[in-house]
C-alpha positions as CSV (number, residue, x, y, z in Angstrom):
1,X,0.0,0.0,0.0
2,X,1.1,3.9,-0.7
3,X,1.4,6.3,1.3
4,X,-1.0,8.5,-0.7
5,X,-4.7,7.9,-0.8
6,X,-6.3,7.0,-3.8
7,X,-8.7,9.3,-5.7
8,X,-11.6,6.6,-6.5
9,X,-11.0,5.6,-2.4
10,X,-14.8,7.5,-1.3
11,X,-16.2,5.9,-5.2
12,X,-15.3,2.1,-4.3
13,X,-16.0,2.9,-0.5
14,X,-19.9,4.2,-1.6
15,X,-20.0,1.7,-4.3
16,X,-19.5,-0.9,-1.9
17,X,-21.9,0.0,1.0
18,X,-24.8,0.2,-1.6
19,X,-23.6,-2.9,-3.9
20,X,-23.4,-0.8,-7.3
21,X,-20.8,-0.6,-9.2
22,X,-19.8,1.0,-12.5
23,X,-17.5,-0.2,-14.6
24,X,-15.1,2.2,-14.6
25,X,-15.4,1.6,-10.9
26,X,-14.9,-2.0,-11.4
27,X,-12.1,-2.1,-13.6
28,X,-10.1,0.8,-11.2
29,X,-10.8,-1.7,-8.3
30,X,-8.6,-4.5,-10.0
31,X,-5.4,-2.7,-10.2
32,X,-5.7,-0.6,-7.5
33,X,-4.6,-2.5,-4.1
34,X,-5.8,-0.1,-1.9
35,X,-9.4,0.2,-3.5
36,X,-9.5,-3.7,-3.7
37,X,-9.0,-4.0,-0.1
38,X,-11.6,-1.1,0.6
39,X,-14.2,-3.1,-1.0
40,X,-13.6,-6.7,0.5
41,X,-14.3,-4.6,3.8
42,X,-16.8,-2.7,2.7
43,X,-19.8,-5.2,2.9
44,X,-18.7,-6.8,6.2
45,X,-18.0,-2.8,7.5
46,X,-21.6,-2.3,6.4
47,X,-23.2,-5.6,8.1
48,X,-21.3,-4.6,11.2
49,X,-22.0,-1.2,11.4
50,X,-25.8,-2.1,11.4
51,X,-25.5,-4.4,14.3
52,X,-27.4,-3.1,17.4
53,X,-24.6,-1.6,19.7
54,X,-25.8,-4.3,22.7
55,X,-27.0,-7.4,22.9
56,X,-28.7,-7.4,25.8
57,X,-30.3,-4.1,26.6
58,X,-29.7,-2.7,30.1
59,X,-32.3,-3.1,32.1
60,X,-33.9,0.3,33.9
61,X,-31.9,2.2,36.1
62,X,-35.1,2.0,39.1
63,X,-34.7,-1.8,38.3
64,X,-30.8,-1.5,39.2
65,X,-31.7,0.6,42.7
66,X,-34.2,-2.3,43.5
67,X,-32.2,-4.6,43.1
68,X,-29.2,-2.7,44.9
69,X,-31.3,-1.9,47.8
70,X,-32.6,-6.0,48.1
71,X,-28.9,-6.7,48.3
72,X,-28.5,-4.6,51.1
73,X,-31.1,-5.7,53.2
74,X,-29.6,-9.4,52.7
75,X,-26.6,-8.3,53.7
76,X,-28.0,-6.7,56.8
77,X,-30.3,-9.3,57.3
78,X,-27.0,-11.7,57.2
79,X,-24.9,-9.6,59.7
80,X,-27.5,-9.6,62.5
81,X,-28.0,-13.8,62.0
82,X,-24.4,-14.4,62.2
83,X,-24.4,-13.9,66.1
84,X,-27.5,-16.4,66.5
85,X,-26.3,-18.6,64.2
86,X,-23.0,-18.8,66.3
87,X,-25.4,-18.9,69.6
88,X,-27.1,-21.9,67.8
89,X,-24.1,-23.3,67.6
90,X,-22.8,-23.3,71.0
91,X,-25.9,-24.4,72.1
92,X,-25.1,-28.0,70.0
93,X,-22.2,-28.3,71.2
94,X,-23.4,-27.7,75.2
95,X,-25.6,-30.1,74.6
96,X,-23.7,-32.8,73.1
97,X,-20.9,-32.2,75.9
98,X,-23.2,-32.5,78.4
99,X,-25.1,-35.9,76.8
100,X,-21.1,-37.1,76.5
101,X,-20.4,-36.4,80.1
102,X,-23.9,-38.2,81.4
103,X,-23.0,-41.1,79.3
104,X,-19.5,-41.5,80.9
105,X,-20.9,-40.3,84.6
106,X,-23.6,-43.1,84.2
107,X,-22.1,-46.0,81.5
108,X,-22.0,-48.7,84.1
109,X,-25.5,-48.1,85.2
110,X,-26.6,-48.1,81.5
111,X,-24.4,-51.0,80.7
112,X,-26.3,-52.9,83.5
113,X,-30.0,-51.6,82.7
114,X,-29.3,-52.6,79.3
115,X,-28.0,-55.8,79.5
116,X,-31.1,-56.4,81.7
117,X,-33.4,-55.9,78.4
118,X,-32.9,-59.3,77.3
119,X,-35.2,-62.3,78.4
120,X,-32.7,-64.0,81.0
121,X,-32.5,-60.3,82.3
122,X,-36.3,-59.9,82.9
123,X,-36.3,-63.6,84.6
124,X,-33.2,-63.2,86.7
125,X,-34.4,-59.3,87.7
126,X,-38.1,-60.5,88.6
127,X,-36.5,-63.4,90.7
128,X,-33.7,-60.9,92.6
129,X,-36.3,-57.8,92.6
130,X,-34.4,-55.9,89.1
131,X,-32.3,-53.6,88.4
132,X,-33.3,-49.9,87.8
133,X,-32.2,-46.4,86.9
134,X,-31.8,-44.0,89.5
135,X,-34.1,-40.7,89.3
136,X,-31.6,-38.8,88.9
137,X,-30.2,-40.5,86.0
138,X,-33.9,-40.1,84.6
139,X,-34.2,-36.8,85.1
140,X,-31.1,-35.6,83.4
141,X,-32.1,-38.1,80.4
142,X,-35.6,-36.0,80.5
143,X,-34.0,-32.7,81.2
144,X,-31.3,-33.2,78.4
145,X,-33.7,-34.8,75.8
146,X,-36.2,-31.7,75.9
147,X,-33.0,-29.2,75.6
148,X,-31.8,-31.3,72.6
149,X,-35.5,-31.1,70.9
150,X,-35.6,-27.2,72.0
151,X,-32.8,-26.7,70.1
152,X,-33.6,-28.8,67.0
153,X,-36.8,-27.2,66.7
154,X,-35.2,-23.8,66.5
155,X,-33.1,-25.0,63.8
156,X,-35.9,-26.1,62.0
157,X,-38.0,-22.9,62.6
158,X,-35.5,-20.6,62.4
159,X,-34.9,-21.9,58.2
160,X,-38.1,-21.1,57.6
């Protein structure tokens, strides 16, 4: 290509965007380079041009500020759970400890109680008088079962 610019340049470029040519035109194109690269690019420059400048439209900005202002109110709405959620967590773990604790506190009792359950256990317990759980043992089962349900339940309730 030259330096200079050809004087048929705007011709071929016009000829090309509306798909007439003359012959004069047509004949100038072939032994011009510059002109014969101006209209292979001409018809693609023209498809391209009349492409719609998005894809997908924006949508409105009062669309954007709902949006926006949803976004914040999760965001708060996640800040202020995060303590409970810790809270809730604690709470499992309290309770667990403490269910491990009466478990190991107790475990001969249960072994016991539970290896009365079978039916030499129930003949050889209603010949000696039996074996049973202490109250207090029964009460911390009661006391520690209703704690673990309180706290299940708020996990249930508490996703919805």
């Amino acid at each position: 290509m030259t330096d200079q610019k050809c004087i048929f340049e705007n011709d071929v470029r016009r000829a090309a965007r509306q798909g007439r040519w003359s012959d004069e035109l047509r004949l100038h194109r072939q032994g011009c380079e510059e002109c014969a690269a101006t209209a292979a690019v001409g018809p693609w420059l023209t498809e391209f041009a009349a492409l719609p400048d998005r894809q997908h439209i924006l949508p409105a900005a009062s669309i954007i500020w709902i949006k926006a202002q949803i976004l914040q109110s999760q965001r708060s709405a996640e800040r202020v759970a995060r303590p409970l959620g810790m809270l809730q967590s604690a709470a499992y773990l309290i309770v667990a400890g403490c269910w491990a604790a009466l478990l190991n506190w107790k475990w001969s009792a249960l072994q016991q109680w539970i290896n009365g359950l079978t039916p030499g256990g129930f003949v050889s317990a209603a010949a000696t008088g039996g074996t049973s759980l202490s109250l207090s043992l029964m009460l911390m089962v009661l006391v520690l079962a209703s704690l673990t349900v309180m706290v299940a339940m708020h996990t249930i309730l508490a996703e919805e």
